[in-house]
C-alpha positions in Angstrom: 34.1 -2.9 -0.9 30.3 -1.8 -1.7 28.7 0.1 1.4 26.5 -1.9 3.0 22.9 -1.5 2.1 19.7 -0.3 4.0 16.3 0.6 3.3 15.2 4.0 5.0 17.3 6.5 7.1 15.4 5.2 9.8 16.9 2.2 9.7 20.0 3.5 9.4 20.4 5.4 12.5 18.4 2.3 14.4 21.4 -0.2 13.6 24.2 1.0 15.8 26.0 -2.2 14.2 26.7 -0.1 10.8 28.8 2.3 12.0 31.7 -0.6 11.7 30.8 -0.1 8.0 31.8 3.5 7.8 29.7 3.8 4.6 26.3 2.6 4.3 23.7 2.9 1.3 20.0 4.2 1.9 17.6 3.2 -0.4 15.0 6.1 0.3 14.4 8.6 3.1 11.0 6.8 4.7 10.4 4.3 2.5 12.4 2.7 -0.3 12.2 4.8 -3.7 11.1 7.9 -2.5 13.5 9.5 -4.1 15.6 9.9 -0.6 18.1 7.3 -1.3 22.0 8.2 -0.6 25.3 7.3 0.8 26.0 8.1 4.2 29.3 8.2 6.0 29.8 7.6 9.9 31.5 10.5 11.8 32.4 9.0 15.0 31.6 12.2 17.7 30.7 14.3 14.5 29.6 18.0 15.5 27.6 19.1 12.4 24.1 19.9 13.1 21.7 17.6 12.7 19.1 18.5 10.5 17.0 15.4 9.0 18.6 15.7 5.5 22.2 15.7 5.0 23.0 15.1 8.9 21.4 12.3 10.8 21.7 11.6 14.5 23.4 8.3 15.5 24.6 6.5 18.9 28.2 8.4 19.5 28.4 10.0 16.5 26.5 11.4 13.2 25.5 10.0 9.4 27.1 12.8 7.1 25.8 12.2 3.5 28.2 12.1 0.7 26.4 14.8 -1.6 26.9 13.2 -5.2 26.4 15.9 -6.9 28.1 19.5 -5.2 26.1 22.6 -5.0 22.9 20.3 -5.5 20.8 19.6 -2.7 17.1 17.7 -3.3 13.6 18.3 -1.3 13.3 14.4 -1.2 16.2 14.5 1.1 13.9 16.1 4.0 10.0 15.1 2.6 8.5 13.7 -0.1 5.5 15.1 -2.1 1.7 13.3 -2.5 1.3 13.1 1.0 -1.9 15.1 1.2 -0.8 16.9 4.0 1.2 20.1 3.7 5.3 19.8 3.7 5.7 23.4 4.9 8.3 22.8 7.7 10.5 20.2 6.1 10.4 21.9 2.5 11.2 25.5 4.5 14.5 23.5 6.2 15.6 22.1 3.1 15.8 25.9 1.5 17.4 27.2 4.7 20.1 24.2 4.8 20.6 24.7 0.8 21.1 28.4 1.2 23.2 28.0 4.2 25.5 25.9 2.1 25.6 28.1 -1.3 23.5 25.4 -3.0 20.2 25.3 -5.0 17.4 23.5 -4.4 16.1 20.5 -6.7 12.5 19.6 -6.3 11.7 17.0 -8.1 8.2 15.4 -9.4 4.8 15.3 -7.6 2.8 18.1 -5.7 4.1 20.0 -2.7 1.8 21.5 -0.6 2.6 24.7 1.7 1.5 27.9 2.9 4.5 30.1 2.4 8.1 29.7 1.5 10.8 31.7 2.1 13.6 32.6 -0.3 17.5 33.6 0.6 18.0 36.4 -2.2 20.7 34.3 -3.5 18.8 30.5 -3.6 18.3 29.0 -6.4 15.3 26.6 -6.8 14.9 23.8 -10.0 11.9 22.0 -10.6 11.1 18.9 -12.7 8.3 18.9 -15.4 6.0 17.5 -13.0 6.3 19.3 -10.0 3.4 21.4 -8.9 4.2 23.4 -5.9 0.8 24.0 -4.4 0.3 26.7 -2.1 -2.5 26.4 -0.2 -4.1 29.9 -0.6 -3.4 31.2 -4.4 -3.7 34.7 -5.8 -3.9 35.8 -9.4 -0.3 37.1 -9.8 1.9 35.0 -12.0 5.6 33.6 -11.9 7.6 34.5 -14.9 9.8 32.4 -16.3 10.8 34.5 -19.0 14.3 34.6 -20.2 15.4 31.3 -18.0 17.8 28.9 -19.1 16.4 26.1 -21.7 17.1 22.9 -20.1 14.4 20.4 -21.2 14.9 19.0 -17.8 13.3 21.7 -15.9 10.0 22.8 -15.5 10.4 26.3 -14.1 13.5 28.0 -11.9 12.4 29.9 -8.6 15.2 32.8 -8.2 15.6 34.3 -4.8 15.3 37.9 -5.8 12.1 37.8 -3.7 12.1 37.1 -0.2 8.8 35.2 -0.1 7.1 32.7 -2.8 3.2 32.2 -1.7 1.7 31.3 -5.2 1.5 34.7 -6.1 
């Protein structure tokens, strides 16, 4: 059978009803298309830590997300970009619970606004074309990108062989 389909994580963890469905589709993370979506399985009494993006809370038990795709994890799955506002804390988990799982960090399209980001030396960060990671004080010094893979995917890679990205 198809998992049953909702709109927003939100909505998800509101319907207690679902977790007779054991797998349930979201279409976005606040709203539908934001780039959010997944498939989420119930874990009756589940113990992982709940953390907004791959773990969400749910009456007597947790929504674990399938990840589709291992060793990837996506920003969208914690914020999304274009708010206005700055995306500091959620962006900042979404590197930590990456890391913590020895997986890199997609960020895909629009601009993400923070002050400063911290970098495990082993994360690994890929960007679309059109991201534009906006920190809100810049500085003249550069990112290279010299040398990086060719993928005509990507916009730029962020390697965590510095502990702190702030624009510079």
């Amino acid at each position: 059978l198809p998992p049953a389909v909702v709109a927003t994580n939100t909505a998800l963890t509101a319907d207690a009803l679902l977790t007779s469905a054991g797998t349930v589709m979201t279409l976005g993370r606040a709203a539908a298309g934001d780039g959010g979506h997944g498939i989420w399985r119930w874990a009756a009494g589940g113990a992982a830590t709940v953390n907004a993006g791959t773990v969400l809370s749910g009456s007597g038990g947790q929504w674990q997300r399938v990840i589709d795709e291992p060793g990837v994890y996506h920003a969208e799955w914690w914020t999304t970009p274009n708010t206005g506002v700055t995306v500091q804390t959620a962006l900042q988990n979404a590197l930590d619970i990456a890391s913590a799982a020895q997986a890199s960090l997609e960020i895909g399209p629009g601009t993400w606004n923070f002050t400063k980001l911290t970098l495990a030396d082993d994360m690994v960060v890929r960007c679309s074309k059109r991201t534009v990671l906006a920190p809100l004080e810049y500085t003249t010094e550069q990112i290279s990108t010299t040398g990086l893979p060719n993928d005509n995917n990507l916009g730029f890679i962020i390697m965590g062989n510095r502990s702190e990205f702030d624009g510079r």
